[in-house]
DSSP file (Angstrom, degrees, kcal/mol; ACC not computed):
  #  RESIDUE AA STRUCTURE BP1 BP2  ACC     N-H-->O    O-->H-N    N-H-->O    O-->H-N    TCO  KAPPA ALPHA  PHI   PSI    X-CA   Y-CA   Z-CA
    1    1 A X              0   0    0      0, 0.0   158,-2.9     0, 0.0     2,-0.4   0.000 360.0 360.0 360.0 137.9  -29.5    7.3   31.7
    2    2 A X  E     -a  159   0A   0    156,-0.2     2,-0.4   158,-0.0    12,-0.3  -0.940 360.0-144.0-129.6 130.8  -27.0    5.0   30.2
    3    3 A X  E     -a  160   0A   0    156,-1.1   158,-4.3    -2,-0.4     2,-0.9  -0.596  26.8-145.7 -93.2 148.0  -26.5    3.2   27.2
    4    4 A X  E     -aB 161  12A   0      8,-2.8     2,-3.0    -2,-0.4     8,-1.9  -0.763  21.0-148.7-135.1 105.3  -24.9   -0.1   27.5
    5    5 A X  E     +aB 162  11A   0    156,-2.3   158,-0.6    -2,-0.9     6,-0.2  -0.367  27.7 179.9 -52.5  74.5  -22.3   -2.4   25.3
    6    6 A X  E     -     0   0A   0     -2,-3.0     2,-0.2     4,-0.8    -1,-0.2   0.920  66.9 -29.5 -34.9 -56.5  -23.8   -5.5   26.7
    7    7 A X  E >  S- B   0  10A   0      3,-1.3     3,-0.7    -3,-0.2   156,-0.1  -0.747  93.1 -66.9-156.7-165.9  -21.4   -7.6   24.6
    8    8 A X  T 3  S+     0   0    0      1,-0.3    14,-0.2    -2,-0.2    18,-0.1   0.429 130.1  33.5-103.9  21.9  -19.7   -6.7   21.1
    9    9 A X  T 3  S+     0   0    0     12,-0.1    -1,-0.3     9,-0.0     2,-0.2  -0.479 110.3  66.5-117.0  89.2  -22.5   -6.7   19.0
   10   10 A X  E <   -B    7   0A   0     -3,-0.7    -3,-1.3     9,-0.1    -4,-0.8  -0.494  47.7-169.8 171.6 118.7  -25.4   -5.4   21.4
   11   11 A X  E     -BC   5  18A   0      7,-5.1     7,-1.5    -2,-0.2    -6,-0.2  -0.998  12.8-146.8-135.6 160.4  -26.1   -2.4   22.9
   12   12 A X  E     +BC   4  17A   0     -8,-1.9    -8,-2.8    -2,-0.4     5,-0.2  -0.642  20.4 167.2-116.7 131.7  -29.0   -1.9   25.7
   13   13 A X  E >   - C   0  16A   0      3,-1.7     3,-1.5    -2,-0.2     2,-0.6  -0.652  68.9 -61.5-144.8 108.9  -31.0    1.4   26.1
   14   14 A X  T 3  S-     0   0    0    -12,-0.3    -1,-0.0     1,-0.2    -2,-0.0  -0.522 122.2  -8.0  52.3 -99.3  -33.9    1.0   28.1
   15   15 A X  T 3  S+     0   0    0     -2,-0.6     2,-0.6    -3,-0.1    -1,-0.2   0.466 118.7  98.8 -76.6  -3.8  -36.1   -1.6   26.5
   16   16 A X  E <   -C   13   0A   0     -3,-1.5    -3,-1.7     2,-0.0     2,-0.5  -0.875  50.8-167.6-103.8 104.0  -34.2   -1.6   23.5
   17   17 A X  E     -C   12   0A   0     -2,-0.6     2,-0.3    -5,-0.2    -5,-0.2  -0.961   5.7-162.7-108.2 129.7  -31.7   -3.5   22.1
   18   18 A X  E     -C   11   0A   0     -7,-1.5    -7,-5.1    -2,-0.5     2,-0.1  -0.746  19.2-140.9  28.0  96.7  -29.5   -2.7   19.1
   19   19 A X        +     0   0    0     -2,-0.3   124,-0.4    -9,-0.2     2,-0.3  -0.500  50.0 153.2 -72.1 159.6  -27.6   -5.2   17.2
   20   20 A X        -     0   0    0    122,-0.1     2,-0.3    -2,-0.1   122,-0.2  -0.863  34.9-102.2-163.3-174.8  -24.1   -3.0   16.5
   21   21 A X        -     0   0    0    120,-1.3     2,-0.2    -2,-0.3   -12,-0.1  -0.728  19.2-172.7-130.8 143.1  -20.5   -3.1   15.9
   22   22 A X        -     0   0    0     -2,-0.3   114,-3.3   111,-0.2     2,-0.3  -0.671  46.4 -45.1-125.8-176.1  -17.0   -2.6   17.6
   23   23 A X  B >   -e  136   0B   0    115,-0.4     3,-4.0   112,-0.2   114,-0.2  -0.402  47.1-117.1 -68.7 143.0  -13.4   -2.5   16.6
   24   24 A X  T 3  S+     0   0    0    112,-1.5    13,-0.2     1,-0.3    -1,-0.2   0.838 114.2  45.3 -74.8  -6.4  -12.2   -4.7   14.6
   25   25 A X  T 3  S-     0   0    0     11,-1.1    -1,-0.3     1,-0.3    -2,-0.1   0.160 111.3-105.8-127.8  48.4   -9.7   -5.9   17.6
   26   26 A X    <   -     0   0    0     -3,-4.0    12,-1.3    11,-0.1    -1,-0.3  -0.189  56.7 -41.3  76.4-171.7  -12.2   -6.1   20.5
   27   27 A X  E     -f   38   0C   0     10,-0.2     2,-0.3   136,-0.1    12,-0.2  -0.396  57.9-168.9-101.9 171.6  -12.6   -3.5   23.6
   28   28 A X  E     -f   39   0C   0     10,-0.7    12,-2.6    -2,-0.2     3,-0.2  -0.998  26.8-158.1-148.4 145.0   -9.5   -2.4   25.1
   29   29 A X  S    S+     0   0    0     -2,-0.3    -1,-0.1    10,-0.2    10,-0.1   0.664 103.0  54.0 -87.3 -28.6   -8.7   -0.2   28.8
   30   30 A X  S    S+     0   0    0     -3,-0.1    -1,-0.0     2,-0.0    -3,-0.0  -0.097  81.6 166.6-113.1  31.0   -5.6    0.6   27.0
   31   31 A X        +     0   0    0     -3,-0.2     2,-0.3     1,-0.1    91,-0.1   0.431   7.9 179.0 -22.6 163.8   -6.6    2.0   23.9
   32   32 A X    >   -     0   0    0      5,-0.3     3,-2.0    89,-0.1    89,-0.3  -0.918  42.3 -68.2-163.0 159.6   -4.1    4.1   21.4
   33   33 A X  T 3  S+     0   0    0     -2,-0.3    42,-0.0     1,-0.2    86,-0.0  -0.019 115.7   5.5 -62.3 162.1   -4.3    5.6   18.3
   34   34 A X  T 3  S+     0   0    0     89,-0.2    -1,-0.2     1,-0.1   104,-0.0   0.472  84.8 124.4  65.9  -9.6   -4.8    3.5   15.7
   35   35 A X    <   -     0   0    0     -3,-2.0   103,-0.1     2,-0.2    -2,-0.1   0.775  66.4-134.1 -43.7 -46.9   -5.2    0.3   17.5
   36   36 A X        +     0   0    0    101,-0.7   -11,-1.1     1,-0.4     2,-0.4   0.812  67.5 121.5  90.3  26.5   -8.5   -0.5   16.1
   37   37 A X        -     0   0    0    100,-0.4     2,-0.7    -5,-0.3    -1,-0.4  -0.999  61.1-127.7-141.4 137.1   -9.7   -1.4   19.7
   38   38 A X  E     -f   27   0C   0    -12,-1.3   -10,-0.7    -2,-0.4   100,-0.1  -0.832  33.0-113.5 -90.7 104.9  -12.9    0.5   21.3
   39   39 A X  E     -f   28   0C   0     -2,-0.7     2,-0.3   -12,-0.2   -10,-0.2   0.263  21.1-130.9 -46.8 126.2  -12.3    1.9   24.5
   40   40 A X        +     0   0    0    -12,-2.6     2,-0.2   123,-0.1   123,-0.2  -0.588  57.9  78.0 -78.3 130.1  -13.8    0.9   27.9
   41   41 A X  E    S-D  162   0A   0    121,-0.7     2,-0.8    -2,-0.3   121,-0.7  -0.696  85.5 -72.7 150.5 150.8  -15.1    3.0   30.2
   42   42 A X  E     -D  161   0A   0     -2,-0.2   119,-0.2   119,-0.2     2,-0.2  -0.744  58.8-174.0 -96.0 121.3  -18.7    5.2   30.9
   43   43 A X  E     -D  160   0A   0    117,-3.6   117,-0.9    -2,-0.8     2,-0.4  -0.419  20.7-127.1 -91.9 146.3  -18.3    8.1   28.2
   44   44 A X  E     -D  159   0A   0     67,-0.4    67,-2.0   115,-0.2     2,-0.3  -0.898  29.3-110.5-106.7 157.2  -20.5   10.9   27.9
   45   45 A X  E     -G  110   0D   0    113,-0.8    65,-0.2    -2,-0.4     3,-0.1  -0.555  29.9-163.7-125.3 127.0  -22.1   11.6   24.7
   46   46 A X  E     -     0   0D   0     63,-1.5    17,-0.2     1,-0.3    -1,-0.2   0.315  42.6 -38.6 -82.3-158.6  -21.2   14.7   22.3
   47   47 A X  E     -     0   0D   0     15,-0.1    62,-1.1    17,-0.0     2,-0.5  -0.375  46.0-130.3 -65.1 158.2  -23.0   16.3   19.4
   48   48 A X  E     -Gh 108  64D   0     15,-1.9    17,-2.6    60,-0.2     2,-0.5  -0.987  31.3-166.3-119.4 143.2  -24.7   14.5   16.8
   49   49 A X  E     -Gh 107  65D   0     58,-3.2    58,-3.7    -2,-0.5    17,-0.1  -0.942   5.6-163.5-134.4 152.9  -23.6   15.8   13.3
   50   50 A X  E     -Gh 106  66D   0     15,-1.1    17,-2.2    -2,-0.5     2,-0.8  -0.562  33.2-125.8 -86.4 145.1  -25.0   15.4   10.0
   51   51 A X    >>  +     0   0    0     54,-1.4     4,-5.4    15,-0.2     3,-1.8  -0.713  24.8 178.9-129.1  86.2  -25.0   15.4    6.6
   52   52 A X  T 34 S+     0   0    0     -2,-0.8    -1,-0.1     1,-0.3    16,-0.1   0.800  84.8  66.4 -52.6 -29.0  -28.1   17.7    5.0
   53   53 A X  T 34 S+     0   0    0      1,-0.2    -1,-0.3    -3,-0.1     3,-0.1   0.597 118.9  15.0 -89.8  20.7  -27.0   17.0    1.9
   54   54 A X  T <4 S+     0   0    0     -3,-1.8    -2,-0.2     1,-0.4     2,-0.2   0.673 130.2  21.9-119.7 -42.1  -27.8   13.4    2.2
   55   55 A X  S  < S-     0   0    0     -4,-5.4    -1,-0.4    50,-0.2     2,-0.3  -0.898  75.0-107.0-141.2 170.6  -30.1   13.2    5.2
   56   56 A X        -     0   0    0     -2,-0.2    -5,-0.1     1,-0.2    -3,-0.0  -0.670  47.7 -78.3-111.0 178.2  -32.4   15.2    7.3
   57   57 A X        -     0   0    0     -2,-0.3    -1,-0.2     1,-0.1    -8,-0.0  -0.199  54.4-130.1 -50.0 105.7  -31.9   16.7   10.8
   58   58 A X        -     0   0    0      1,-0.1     2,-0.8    -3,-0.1    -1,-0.1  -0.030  15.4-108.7 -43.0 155.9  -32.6   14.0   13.2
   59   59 A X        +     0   0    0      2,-0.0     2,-0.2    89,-0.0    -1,-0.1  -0.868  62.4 127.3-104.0 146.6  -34.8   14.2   16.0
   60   60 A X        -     0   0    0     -2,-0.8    92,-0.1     2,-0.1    95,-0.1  -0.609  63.6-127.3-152.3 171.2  -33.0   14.3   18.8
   61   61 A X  S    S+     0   0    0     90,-0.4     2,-0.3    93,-0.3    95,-0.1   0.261  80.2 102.0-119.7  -3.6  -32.4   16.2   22.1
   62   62 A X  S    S-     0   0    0     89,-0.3     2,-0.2    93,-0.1    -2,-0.1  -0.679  93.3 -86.5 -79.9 148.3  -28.8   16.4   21.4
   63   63 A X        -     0   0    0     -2,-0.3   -15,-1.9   -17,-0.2     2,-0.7  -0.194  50.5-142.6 -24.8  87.5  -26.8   19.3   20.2
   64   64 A X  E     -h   48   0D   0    -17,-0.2     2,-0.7    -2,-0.2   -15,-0.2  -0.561  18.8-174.7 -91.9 111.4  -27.2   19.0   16.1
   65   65 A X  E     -h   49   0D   0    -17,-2.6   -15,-1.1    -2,-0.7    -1,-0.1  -0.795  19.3-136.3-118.2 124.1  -24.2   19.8   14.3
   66   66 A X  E     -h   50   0D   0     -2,-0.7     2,-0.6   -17,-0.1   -15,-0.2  -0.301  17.4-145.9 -64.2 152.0  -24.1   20.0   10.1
   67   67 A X        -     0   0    0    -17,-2.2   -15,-0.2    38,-0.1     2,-0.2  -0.970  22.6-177.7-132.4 119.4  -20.9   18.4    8.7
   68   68 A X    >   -     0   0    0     -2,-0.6     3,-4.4   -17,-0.1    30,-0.1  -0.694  46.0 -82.4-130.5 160.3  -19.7   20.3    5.5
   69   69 A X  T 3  S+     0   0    0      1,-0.3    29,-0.1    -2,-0.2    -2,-0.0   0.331 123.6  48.1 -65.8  21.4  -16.8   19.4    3.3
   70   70 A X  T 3  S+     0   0    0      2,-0.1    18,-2.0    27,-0.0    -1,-0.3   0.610  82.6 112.8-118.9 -14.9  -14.1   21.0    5.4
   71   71 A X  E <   -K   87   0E   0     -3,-4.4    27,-0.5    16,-0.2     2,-0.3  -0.400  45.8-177.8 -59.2 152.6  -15.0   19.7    9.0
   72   72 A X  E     -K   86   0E   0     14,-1.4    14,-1.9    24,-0.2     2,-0.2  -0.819  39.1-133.6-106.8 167.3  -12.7   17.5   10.5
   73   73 A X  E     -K   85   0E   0     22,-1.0    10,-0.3    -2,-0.3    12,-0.2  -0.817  35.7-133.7-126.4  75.4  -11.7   15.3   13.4
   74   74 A X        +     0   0    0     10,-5.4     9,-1.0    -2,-0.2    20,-0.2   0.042  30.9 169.2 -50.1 144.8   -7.8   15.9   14.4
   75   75 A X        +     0   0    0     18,-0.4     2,-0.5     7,-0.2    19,-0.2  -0.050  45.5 112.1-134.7  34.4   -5.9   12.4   14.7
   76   76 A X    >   -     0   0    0     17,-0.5     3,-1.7     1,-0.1     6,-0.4  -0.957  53.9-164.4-108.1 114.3   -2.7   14.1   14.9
   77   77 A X  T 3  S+     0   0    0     -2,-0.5    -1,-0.1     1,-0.3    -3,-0.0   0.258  87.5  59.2 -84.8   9.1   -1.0   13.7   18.5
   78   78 A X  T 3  S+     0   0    0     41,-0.1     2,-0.4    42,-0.0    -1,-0.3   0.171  88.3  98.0 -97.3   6.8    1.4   16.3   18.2
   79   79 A X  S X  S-     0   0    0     -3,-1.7     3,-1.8     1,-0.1    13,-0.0  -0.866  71.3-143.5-111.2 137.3   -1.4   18.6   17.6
   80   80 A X  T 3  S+     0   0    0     -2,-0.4    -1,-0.1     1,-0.3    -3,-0.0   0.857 116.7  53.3 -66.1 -27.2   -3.0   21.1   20.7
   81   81 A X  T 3  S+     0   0    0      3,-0.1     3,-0.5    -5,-0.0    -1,-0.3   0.683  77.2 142.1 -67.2 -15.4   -6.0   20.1   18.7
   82   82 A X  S <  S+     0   0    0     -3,-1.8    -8,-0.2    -6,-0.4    -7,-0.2   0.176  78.4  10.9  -5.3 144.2   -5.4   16.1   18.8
   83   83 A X  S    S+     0   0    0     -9,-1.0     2,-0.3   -10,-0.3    -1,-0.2   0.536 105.5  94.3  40.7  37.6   -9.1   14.7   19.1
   84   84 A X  S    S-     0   0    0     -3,-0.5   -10,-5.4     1,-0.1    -1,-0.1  -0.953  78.0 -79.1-148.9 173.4  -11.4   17.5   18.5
   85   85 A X  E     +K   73   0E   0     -2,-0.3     2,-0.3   -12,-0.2   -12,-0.2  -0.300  49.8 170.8 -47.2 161.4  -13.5   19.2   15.6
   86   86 A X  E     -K   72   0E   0    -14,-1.9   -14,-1.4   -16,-0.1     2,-0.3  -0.887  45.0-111.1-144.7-162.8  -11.7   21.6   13.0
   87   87 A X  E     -K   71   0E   0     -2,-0.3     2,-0.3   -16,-0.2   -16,-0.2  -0.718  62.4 -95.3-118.5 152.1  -12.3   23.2   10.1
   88   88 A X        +     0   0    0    -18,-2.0     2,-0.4    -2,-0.3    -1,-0.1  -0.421  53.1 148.4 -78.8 139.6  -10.0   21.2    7.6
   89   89 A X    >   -     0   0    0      3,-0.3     3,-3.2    -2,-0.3    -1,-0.0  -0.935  48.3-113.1-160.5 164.6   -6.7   21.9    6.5
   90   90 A X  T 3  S+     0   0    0     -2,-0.4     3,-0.1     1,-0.3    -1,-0.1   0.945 106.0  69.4 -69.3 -27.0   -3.3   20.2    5.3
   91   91 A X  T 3  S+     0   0    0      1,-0.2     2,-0.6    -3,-0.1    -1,-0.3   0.600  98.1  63.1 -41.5 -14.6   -1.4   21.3    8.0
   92   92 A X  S <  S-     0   0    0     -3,-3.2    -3,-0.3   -13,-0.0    -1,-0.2  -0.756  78.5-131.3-114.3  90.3   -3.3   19.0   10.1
   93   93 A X        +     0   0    0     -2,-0.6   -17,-0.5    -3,-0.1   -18,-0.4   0.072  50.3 157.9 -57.0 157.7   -3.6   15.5   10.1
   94   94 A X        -     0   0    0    -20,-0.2     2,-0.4   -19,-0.2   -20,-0.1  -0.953  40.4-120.4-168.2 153.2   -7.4   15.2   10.3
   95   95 A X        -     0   0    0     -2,-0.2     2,-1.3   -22,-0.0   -22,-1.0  -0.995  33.6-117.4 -93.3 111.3  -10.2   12.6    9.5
   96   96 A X        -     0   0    0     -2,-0.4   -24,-0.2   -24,-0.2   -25,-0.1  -0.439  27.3-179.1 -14.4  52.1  -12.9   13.6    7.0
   97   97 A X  S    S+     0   0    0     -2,-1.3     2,-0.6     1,-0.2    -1,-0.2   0.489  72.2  77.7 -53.3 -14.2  -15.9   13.6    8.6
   98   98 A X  S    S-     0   0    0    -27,-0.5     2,-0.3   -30,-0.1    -1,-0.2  -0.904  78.0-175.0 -83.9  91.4  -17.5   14.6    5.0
   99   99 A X        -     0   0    0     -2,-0.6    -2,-0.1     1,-0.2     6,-0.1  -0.639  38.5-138.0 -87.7 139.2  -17.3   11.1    3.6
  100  100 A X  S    S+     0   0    0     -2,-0.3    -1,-0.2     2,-0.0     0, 0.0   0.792  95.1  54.6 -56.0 -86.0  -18.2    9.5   -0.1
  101  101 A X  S    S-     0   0    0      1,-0.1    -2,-0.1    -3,-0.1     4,-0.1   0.614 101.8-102.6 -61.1-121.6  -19.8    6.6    1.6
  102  102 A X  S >  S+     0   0    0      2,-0.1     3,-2.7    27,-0.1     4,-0.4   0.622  89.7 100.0-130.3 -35.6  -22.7    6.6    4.3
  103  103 A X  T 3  S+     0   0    0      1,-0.3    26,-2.3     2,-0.1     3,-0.1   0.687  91.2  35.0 -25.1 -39.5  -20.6    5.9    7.5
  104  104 A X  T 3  S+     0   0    0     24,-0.2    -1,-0.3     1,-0.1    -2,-0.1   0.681  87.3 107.0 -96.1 -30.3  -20.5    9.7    8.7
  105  105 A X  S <  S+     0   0    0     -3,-2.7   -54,-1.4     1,-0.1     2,-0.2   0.513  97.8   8.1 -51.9 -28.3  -24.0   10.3    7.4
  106  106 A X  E    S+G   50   0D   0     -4,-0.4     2,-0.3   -56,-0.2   -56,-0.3  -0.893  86.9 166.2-135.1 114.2  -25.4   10.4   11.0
  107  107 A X  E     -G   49   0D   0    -58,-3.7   -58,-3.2    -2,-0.2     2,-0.4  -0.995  21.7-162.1-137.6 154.6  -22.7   10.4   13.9
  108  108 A X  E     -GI  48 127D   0     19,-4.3    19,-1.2    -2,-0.3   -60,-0.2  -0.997  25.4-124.9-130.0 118.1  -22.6   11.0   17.8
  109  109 A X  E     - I   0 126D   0    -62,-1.1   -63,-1.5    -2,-0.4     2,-0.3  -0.414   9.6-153.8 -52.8 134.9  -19.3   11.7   19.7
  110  110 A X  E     -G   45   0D   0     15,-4.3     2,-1.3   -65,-0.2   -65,-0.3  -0.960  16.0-138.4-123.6 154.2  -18.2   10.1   22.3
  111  111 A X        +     0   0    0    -67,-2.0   -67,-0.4    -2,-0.3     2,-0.4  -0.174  43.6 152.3 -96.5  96.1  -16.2   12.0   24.3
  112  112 A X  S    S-     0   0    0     -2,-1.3    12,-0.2    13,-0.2    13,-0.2  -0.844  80.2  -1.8-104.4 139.8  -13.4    9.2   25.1
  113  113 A X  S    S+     0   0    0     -2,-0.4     5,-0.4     1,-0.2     8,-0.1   0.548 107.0 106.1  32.7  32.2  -10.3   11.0   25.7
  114  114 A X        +     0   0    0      3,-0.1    -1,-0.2     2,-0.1     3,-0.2   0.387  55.4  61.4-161.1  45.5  -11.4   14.2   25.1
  115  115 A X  S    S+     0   0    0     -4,-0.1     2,-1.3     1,-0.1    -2,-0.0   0.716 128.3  13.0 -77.3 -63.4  -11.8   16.4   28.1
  116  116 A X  S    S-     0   0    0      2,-0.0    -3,-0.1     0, 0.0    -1,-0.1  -0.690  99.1-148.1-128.5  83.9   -8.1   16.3   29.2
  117  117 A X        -     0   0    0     -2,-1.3     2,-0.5    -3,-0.2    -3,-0.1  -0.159   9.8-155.5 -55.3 141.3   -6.7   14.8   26.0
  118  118 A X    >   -     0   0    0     -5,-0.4     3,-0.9     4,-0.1     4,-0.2  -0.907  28.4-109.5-116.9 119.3   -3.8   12.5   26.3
  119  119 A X  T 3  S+     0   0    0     -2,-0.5   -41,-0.1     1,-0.2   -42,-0.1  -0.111  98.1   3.4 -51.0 164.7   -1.5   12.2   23.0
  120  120 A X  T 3  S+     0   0    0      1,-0.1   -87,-0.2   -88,-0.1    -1,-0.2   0.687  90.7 112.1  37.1  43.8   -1.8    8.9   21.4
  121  121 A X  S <  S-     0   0    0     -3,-0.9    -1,-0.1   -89,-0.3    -2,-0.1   0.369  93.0 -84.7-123.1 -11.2   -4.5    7.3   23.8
  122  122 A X        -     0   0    0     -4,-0.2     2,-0.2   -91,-0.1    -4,-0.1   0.365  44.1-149.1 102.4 137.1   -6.9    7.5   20.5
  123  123 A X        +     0   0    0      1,-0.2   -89,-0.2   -91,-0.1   -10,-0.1  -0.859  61.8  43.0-143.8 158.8   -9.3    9.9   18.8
  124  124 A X        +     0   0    0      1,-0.2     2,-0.6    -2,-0.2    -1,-0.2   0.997  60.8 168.4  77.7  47.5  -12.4   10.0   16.7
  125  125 A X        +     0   0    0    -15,-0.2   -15,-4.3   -13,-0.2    -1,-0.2  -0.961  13.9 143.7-125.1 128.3  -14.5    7.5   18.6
  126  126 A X  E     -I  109   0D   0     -2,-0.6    14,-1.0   -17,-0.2     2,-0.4  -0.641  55.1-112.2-124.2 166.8  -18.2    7.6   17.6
  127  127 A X  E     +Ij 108 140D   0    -19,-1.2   -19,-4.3    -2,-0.2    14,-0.1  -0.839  51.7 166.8-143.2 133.7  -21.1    5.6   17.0
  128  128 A X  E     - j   0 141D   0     12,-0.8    14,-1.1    -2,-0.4     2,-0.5  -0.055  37.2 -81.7-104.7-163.8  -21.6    5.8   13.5
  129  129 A X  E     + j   0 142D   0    -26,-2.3     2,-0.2    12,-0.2    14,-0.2  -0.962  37.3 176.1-122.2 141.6  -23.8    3.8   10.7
  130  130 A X        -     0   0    0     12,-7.1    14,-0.3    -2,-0.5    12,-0.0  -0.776  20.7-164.1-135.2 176.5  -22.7    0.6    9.3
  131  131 A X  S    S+     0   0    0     -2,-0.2    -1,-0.1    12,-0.1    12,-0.1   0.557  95.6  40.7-123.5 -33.5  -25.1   -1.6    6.5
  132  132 A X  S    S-     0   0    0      3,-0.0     3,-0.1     2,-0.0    11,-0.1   0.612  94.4-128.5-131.6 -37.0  -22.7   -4.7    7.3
  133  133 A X        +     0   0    0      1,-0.2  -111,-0.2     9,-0.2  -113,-0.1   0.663  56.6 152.9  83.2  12.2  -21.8   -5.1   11.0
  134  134 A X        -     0   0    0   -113,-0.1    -1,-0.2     1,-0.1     7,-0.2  -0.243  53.2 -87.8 -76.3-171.5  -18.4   -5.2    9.7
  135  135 A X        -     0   0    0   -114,-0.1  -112,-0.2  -112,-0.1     2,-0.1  -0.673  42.8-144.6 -94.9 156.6  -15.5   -3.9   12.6
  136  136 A X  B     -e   23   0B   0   -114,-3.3  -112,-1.5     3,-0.4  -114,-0.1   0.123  31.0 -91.9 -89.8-160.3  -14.8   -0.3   12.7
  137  137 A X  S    S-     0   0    0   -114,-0.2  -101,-0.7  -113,-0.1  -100,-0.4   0.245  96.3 -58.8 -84.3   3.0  -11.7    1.5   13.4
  138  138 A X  S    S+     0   0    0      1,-0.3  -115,-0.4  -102,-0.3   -13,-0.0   0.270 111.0 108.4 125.8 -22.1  -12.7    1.5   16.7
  139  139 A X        -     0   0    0   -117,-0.2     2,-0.5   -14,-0.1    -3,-0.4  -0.082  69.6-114.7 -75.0 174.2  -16.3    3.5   16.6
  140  140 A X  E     -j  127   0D   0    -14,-1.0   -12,-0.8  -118,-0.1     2,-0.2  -0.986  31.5-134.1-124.8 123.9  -19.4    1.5   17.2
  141  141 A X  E     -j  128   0D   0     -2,-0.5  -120,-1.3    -7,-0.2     2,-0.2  -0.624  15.9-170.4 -92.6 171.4  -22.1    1.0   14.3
  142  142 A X  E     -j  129   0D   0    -14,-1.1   -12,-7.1  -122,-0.2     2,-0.2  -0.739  29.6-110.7-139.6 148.5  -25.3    1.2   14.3
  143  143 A X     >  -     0   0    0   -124,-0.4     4,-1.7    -2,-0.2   -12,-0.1  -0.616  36.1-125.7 -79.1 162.4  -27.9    0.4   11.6
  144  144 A X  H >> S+     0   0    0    -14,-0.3     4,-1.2     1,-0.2     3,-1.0   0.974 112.2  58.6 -92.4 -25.4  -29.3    3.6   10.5
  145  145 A X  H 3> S+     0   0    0      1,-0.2     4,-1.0     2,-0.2    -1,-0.2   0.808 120.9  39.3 -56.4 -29.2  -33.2    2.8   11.1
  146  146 A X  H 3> S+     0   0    0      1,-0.2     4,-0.9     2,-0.2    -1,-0.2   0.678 107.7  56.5 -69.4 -37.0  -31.5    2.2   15.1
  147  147 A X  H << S+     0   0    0     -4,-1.7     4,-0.3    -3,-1.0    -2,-0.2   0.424 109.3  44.0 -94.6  -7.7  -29.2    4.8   15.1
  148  148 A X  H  X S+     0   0    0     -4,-1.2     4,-1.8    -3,-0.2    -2,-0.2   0.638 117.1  51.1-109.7 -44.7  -32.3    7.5   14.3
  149  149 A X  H >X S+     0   0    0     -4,-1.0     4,-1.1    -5,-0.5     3,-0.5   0.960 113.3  43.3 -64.9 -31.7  -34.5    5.5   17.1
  150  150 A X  H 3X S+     0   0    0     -4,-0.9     4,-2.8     1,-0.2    -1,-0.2   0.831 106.8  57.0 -70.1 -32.0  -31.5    5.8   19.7
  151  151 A X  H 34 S+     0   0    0     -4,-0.3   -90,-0.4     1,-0.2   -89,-0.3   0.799 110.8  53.5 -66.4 -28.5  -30.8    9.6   18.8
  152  152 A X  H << S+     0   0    0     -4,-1.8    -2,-0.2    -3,-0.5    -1,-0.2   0.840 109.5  40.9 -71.8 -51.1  -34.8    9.8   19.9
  153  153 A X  H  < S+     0   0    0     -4,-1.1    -2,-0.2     2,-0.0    -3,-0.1   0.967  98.5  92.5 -62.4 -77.9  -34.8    8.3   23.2
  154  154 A X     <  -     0   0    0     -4,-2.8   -93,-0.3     1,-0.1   -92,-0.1  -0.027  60.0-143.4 -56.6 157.4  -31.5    9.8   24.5
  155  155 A X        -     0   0    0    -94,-0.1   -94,-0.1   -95,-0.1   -93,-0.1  -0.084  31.6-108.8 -87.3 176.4  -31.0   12.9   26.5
  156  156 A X  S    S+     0   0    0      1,-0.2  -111,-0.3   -95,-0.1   -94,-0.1   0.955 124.6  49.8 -80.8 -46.6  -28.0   15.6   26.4
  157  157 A X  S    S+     0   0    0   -113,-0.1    -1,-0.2  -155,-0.0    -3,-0.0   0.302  84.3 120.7-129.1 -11.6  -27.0   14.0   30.1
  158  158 A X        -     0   0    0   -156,-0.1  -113,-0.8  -114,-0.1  -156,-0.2  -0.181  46.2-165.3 -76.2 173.7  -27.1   10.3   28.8
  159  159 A X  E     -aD   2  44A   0   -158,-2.9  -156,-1.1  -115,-0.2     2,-0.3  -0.557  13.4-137.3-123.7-171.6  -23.6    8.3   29.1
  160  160 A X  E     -aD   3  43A   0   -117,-0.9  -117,-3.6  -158,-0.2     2,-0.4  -0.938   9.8-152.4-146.7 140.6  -22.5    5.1   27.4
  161  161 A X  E     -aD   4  42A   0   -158,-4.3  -156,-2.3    -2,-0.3     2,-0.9  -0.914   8.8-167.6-121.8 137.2  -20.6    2.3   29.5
  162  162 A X  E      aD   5  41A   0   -121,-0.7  -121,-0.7    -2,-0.4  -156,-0.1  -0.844 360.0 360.0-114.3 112.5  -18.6    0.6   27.3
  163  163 A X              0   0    0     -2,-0.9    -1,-0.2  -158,-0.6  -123,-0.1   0.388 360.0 360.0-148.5 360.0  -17.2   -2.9   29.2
């Protein structure tokens, strides 16, 4: 099963379509960190992690992980961790995945560039929850009432093709 960026607000999952959000400077093959541009290409789909003290455990068939105030996302490309989880610390440049606002409140990797990570090729690529449809950093949003129907529907095995 595959979920599908139809254009740069819509994505397709079987009968369903999902107005959403991209980066704020369009899709890219040739992503890098920091660009702001969301990467092309069919992705497989991660964990989805959470925030209990805000919301409750989706349902889901994916792999449910809580995000408490020390997880992180490394976005440091000198680091053997570059583009994976850790538990936070200052040695490490890292994204907060325990956010004040709502963004993080529900999010689902997707694993862009990070089987056989490449430095600086871009890290931290999600679909997250937006209220606004404004552009991400690169992630795709989701409304959240969309983003809990999508989490329902997919499988561990589903991909997303992002074109």
């Amino acid at each position: 099963m595959i979920i599908y960026l139809k254009n740069k607000d819509t994505l397709i999952f079987k009968d369903f379509k999902f107005k959403c959000c991209i980066g704020a400077n369009g899709l890219s093959k040739k992503k890098k960190e920091g660009d702001k541009k969301t990467p092309i290409g069919i992705f497989k789909l991660g964990n989805l992690y959470y925030r209990t003290d805000k919301k409750a455990k989706p349902i889901t068939n994916l792999k449910c992980k809580i995000i408490t105030k020390n997880v992180g996302w490394c976005n440091d490309p000198l680091n053997k961790k570059y583009n994976k989880e850790i538990k936070i610390s200052k040695k490490i440049k890292h994204e907060k995945l325990y956010r004040r606002d709502y963004k993080y409140n529900y999010l689902i990797l997707i694993k862009y560039n990070y089987i056989k990570t490449i430095p600086n090729k871009g890290s931290a690529i999600f679909i997250h929850l937006t209220k606004n449809y404004k552009p991400t950093a690169g992630c795709i949003g989701l409304l959240e009432k969309d983003f809990k129907i999508m989490a329902k529907l997919i499988k561990k095995n589903t991909k997303i093709k992002i074109s």
